[in-house]
N, CA, C and O atoms as a GROMACS GRO file, in nm:
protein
  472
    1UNK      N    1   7.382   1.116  12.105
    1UNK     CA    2   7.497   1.052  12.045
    1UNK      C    3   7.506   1.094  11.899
    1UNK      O    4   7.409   1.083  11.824
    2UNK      N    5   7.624   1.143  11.860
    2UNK     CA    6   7.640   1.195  11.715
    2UNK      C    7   7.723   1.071  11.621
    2UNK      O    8   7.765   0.979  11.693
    3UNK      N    9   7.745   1.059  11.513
    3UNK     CA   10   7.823   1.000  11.443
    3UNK      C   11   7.987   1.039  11.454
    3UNK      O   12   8.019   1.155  11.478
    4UNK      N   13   8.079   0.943  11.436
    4UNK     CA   14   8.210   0.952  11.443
    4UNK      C   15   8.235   1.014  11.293
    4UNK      O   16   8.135   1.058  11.238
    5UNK      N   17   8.342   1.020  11.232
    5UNK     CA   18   8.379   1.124  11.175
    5UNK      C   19   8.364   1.045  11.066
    5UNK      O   20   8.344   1.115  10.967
    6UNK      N   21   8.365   0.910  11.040
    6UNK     CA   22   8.381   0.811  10.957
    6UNK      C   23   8.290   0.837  10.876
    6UNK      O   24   8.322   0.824  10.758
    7UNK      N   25   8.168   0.876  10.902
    7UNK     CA   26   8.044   0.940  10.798
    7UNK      C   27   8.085   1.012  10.720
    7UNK      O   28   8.130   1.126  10.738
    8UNK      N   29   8.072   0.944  10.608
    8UNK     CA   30   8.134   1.050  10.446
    8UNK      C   31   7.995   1.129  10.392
    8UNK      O   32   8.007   1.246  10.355
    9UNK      N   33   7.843   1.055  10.387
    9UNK     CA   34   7.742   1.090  10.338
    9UNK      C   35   7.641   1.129  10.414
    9UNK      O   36   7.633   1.075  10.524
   10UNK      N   37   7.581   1.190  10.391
   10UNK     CA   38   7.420   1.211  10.473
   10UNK      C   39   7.297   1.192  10.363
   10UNK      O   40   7.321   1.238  10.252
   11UNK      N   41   7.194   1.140  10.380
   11UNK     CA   42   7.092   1.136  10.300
   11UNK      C   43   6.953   1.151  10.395
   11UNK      O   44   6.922   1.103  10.504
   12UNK      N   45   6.883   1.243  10.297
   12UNK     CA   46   6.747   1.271  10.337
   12UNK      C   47   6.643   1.169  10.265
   12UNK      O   48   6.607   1.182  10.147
   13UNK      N   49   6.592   1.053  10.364
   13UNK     CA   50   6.489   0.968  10.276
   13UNK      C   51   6.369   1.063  10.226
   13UNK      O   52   6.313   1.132  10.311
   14UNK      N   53   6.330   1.070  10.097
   14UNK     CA   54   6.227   1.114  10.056
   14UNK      C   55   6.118   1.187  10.071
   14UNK      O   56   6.089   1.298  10.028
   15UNK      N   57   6.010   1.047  10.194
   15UNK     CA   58   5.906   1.018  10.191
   15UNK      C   59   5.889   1.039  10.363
   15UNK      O   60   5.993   1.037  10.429
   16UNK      N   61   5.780   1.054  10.423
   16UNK     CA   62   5.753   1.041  10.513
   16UNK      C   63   5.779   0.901  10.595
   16UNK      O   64   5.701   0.814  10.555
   17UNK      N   65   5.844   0.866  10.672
   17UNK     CA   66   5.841   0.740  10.750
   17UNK      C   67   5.772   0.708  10.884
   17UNK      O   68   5.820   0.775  10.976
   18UNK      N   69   5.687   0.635  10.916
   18UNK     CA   70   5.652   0.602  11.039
   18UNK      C   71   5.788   0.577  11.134
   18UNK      O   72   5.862   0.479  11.136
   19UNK      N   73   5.790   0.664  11.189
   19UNK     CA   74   5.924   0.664  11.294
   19UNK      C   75   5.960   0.536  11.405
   19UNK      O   76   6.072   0.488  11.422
   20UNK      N   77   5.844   0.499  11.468
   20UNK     CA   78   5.794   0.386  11.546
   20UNK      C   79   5.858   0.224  11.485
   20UNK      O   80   5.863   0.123  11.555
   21UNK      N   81   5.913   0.238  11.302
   21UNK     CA   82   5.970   0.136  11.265
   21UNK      C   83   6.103   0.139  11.311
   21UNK      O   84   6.179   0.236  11.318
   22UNK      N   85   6.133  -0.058  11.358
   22UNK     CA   86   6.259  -0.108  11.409
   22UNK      C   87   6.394  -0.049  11.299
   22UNK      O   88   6.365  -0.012  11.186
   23UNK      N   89   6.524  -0.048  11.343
   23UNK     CA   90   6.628  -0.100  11.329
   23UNK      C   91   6.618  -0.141  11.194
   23UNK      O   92   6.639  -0.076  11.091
   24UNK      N   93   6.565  -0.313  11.217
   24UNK     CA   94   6.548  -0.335  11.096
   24UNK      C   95   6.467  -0.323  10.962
   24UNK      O   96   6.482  -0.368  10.848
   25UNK      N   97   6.353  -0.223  11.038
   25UNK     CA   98   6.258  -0.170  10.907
   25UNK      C   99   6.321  -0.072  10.864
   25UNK      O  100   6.336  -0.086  10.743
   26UNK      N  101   6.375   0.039  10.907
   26UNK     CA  102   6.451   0.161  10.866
   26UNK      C  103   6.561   0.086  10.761
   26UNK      O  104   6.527   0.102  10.644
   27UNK      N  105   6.646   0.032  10.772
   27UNK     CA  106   6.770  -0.055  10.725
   27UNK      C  107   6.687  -0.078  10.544
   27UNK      O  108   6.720  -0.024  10.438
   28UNK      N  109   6.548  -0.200  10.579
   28UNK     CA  110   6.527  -0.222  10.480
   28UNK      C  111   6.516  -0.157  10.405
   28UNK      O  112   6.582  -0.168  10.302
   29UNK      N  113   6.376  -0.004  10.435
   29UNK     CA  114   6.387   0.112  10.347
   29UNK      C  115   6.491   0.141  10.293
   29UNK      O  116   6.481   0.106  10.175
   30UNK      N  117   6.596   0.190  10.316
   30UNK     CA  118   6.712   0.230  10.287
   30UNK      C  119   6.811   0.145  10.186
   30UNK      O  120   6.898   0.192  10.113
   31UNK      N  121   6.770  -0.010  10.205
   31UNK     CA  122   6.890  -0.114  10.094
   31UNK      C  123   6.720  -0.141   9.944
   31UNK      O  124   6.755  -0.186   9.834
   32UNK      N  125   6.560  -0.106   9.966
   32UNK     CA  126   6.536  -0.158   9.937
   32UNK      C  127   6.503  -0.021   9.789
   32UNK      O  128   6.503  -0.026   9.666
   33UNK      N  129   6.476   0.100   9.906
   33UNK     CA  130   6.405   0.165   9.815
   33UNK      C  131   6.522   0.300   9.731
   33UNK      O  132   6.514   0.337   9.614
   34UNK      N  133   6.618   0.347   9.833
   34UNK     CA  134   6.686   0.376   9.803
   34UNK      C  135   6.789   0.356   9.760
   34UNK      O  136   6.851   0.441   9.695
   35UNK      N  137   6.847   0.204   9.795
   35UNK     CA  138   6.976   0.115   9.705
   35UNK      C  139   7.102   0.154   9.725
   35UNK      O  140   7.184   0.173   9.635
   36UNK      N  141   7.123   0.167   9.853
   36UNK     CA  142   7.211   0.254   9.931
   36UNK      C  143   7.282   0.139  10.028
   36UNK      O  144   7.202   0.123  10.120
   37UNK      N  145   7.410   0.040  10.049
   37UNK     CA  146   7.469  -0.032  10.159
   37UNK      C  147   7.432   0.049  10.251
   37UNK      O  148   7.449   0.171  10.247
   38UNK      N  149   7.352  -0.041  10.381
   38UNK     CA  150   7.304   0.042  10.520
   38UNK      C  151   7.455   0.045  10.598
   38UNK      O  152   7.465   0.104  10.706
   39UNK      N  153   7.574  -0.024  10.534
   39UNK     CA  154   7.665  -0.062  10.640
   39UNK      C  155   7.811   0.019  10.588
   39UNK      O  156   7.924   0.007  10.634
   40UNK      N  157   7.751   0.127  10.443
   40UNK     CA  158   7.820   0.210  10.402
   40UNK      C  159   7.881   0.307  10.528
   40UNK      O  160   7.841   0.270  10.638
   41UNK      N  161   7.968   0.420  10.529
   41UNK     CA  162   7.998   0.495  10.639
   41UNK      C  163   7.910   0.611  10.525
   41UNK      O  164   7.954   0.670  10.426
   42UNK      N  165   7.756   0.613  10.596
   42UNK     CA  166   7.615   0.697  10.564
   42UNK      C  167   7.535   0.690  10.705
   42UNK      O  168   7.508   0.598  10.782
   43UNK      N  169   7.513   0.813  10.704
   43UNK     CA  170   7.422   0.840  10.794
   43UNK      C  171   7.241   0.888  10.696
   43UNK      O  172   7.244   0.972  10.607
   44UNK      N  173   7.120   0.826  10.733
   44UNK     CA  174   7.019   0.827  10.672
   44UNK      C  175   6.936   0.891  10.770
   44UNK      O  176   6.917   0.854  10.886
   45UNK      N  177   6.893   0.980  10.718
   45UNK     CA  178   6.766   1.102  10.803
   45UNK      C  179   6.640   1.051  10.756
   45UNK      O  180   6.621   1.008  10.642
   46UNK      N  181   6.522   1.057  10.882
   46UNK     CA  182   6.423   1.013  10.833
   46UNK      C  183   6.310   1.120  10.861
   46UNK      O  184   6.344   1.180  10.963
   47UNK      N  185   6.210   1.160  10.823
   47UNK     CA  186   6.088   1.258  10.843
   47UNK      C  187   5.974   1.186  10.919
   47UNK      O  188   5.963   1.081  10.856
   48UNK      N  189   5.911   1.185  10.988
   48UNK     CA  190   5.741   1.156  11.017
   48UNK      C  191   5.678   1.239  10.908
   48UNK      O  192   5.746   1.314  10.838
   49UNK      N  193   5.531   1.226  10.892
   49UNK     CA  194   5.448   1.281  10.806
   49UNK      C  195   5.451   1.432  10.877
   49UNK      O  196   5.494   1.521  10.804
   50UNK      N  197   5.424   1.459  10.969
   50UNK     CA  198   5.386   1.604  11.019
   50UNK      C  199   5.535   1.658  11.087
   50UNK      O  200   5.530   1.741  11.179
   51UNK      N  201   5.690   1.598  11.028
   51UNK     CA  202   5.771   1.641  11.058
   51UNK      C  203   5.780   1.665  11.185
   51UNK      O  204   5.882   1.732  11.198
   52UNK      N  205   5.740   1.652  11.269
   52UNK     CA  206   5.777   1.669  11.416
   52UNK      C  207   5.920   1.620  11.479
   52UNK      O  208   5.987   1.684  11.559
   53UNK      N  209   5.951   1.493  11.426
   53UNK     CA  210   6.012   1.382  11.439
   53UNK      C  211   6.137   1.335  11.336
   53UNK      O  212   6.087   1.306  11.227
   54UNK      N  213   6.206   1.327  11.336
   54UNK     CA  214   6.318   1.346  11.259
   54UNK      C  215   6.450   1.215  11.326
   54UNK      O  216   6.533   1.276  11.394
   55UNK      N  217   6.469   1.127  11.322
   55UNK     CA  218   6.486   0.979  11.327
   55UNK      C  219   6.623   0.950  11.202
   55UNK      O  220   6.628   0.977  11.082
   56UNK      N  221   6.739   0.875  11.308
   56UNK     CA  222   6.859   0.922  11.208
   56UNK      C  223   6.939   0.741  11.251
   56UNK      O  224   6.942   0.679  11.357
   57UNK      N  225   6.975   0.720  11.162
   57UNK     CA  226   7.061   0.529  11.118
   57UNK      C  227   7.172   0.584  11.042
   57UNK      O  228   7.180   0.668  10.953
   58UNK      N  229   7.258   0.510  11.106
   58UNK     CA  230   7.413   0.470  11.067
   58UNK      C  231   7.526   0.390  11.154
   58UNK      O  232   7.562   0.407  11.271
   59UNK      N  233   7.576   0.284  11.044
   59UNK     CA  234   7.628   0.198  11.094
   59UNK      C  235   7.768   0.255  11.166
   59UNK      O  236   7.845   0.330  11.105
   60UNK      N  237   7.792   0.206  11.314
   60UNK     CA  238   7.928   0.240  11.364
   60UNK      C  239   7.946   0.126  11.434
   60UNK      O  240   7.872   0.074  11.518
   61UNK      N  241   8.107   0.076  11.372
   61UNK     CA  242   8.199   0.003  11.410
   61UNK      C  243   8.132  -0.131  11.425
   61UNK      O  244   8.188  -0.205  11.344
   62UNK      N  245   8.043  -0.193  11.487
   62UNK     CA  246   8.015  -0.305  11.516
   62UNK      C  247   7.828  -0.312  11.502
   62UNK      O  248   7.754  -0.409  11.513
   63UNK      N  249   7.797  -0.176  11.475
   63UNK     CA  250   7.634  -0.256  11.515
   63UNK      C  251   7.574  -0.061  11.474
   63UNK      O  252   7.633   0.047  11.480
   64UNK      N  253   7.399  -0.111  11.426
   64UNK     CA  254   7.318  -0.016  11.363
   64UNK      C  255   7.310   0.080  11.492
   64UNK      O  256   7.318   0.041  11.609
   65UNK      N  257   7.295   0.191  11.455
   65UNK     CA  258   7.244   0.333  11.557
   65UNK      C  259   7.157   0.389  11.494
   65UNK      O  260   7.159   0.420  11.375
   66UNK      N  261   7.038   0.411  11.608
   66UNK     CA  262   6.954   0.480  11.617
   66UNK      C  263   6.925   0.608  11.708
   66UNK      O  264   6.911   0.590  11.829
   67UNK      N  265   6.913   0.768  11.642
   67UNK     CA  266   6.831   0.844  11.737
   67UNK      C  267   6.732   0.890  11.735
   67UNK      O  268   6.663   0.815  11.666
   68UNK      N  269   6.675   0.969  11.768
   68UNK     CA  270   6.544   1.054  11.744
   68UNK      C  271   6.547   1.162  11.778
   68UNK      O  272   6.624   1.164  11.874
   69UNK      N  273   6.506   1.267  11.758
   69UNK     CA  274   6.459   1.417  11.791
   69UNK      C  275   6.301   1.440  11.778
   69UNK      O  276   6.230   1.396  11.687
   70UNK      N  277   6.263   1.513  11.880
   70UNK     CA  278   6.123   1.526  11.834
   70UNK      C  279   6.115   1.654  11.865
   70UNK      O  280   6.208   1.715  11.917
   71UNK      N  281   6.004   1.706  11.837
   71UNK     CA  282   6.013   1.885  11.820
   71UNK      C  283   5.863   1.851  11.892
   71UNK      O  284   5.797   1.748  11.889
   72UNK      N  285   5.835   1.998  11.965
   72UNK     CA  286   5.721   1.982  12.076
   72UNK      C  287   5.602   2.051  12.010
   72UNK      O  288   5.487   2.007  12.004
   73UNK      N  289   5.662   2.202  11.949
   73UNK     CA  290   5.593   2.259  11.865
   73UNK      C  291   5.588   2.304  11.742
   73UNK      O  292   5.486   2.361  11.701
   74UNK      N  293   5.681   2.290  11.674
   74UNK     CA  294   5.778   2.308  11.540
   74UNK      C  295   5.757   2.221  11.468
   74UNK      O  296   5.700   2.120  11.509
   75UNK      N  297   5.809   2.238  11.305
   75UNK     CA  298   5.817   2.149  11.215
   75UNK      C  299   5.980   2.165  11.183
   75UNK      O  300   6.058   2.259  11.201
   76UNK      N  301   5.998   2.014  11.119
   76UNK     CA  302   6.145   2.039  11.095
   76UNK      C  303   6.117   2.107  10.933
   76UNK      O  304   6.041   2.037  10.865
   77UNK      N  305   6.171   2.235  10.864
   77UNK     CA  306   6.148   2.210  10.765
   77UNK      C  307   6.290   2.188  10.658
   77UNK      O  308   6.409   2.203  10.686
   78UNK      N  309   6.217   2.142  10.512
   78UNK     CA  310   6.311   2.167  10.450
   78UNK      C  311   6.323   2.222  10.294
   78UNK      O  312   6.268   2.328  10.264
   79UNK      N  313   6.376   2.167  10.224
   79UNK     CA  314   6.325   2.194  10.074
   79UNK      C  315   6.255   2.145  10.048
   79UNK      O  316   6.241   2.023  10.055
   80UNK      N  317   6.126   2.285   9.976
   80UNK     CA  318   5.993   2.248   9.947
   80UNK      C  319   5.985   2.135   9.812
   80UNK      O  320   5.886   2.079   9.765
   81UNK      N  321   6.150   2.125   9.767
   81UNK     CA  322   6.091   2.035   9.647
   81UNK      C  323   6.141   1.903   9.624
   81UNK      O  324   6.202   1.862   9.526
   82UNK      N  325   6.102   1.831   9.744
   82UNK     CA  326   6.130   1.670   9.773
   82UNK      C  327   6.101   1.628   9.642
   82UNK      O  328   6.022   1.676   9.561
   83UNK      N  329   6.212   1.481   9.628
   83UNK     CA  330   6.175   1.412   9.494
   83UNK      C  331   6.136   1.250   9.560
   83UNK      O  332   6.137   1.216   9.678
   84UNK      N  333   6.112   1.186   9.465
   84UNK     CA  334   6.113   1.056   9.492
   84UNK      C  335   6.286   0.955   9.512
   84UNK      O  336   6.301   0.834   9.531
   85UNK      N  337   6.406   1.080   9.496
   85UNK     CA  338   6.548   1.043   9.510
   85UNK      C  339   6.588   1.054   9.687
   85UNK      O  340   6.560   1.156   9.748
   86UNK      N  341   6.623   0.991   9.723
   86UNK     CA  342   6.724   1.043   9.881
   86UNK      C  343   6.788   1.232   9.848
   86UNK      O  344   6.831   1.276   9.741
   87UNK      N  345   6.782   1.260   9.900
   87UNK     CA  346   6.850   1.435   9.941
   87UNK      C  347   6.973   1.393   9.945
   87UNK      O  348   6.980   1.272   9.964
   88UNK      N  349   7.059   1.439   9.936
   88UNK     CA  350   7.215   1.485   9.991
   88UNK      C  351   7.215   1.595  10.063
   88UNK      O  352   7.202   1.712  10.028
   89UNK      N  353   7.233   1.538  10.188
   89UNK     CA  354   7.286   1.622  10.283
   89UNK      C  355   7.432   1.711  10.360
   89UNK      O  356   7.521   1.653  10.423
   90UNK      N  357   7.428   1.814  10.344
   90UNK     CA  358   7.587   1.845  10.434
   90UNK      C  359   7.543   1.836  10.605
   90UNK      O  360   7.433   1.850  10.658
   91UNK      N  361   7.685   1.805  10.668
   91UNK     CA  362   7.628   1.792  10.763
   91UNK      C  363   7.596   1.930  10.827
   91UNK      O  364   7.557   1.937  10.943
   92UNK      N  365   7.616   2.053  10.741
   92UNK     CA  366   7.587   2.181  10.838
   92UNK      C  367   7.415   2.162  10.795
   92UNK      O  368   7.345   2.208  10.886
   93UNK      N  369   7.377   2.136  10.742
   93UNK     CA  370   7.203   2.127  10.699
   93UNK      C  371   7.181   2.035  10.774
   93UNK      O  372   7.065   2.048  10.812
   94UNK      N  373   7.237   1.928  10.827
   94UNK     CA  374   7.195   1.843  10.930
   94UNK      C  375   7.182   1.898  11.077
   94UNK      O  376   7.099   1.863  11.161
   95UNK      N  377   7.284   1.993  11.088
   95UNK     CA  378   7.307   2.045  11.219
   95UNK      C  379   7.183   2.180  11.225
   95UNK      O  380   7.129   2.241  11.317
   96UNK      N  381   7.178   2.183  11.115
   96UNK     CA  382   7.110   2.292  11.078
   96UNK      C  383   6.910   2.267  11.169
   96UNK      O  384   6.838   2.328  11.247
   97UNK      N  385   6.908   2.139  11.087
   97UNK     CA  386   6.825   2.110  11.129
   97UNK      C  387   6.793   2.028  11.272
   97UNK      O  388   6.685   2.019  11.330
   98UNK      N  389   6.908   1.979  11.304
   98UNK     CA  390   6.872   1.913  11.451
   98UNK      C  391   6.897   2.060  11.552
   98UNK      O  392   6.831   2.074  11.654
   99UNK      N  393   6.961   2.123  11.525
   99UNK     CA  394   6.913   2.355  11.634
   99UNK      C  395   6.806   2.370  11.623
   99UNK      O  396   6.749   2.448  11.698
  100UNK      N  397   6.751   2.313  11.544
  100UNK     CA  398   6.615   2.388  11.550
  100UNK      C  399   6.606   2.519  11.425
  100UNK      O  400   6.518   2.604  11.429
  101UNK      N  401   6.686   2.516  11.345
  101UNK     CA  402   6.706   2.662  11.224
  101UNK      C  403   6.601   2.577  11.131
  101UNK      O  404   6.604   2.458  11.101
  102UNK      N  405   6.508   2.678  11.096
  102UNK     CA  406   6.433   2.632  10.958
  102UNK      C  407   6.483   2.678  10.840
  102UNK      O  408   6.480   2.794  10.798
  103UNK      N  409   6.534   2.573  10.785
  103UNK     CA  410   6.602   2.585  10.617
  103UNK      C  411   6.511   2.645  10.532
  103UNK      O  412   6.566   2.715  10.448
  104UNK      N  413   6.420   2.643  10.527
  104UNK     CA  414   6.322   2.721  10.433
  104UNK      C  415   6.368   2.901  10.474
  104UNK      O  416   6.448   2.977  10.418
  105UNK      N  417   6.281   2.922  10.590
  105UNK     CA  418   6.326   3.083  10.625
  105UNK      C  419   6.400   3.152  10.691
  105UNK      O  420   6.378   3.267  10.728
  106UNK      N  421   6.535   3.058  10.718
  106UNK     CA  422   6.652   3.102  10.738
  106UNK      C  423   6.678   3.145  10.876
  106UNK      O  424   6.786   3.196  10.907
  107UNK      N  425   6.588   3.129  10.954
  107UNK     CA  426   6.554   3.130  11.074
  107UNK      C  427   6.522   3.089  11.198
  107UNK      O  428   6.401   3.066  11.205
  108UNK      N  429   6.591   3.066  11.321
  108UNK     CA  430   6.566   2.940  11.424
  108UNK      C  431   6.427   2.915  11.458
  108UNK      O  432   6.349   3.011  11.450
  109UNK      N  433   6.367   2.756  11.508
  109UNK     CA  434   6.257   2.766  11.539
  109UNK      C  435   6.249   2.833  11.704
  109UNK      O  436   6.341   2.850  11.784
  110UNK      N  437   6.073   2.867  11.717
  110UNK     CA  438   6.070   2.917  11.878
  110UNK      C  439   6.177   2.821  11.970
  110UNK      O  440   6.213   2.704  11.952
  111UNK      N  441   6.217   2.929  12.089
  111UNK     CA  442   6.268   2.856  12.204
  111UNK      C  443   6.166   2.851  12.310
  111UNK      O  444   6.128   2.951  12.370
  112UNK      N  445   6.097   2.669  12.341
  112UNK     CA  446   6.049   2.622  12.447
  112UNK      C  447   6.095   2.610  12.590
  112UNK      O  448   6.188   2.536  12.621
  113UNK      N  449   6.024   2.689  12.682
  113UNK     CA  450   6.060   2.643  12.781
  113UNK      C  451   5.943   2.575  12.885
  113UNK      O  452   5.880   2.650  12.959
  114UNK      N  453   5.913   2.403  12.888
  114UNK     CA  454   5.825   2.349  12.912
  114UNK      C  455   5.817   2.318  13.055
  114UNK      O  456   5.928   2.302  13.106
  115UNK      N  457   5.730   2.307  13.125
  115UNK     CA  458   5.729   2.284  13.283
  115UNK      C  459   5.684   2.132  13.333
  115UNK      O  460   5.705   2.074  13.440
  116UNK      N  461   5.609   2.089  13.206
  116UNK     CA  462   5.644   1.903  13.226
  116UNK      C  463   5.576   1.851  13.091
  116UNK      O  464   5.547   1.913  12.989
  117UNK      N  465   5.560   1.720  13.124
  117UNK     CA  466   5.566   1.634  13.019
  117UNK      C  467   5.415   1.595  12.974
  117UNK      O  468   5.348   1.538  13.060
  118UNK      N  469   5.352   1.621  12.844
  118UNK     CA  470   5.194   1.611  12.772
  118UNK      C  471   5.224   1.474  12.806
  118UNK      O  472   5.142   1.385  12.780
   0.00000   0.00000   0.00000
């Protein structure tokens, strides 16, 4: 499920996030540390520590959305020079990164073809 068009912003949280947090832990991050309305028309990208995992919130029409992507063997990457600010994102760097293209070397990650489930 993608966002409706209503998304004006994209932001890259910072910091590594435990992905496994609710709805409402993601939300808080986002009004507490970044100071950002969760109920703005923003979509908020989130990292795991070893990037595998890449975890995305934004409010539509009536109620919070959540997805996830997880990468099997890949890292998502991005700019090596994270700050302690949210990123601004376009959404072609978003798209960029949910293909599988690594923003660092300009280049798609491997294509998996898996025969079942670790």
């Amino acid at each position: 499920m993608r966002p409706d068009a209503k998304v004006e912003k994209l932001y890259l949280y910072p910091n590594p996030v435990d992905v496994q947090k609710s709805i409402d832990g993601m939300a808080a991050l986002v009004e507490l540390d970044i100071k950002i309305p969760v109920f703005d028309p923003v979509l908020f990208v989130f990292l795991n520590k070893p990037r595998n995992r890449l975890k995305t919130l934004y409010w539509e029409r009536n109620g919070l959305c959540v997805w996830l992507k997880r990468l099997e063997s890949e890292r998502f990457k991005t700019s090596p020079d994270l700050t302690d600010e949210a990123i601004v994102l376009t959404f072609q760097e978003l798209n960029w990164m949910l293909y599988d293209f690594d923003l660092c070397r300009n280049r798609p990650h491997q294509v998996l073809t898996p025969r079942f489930v670790a």
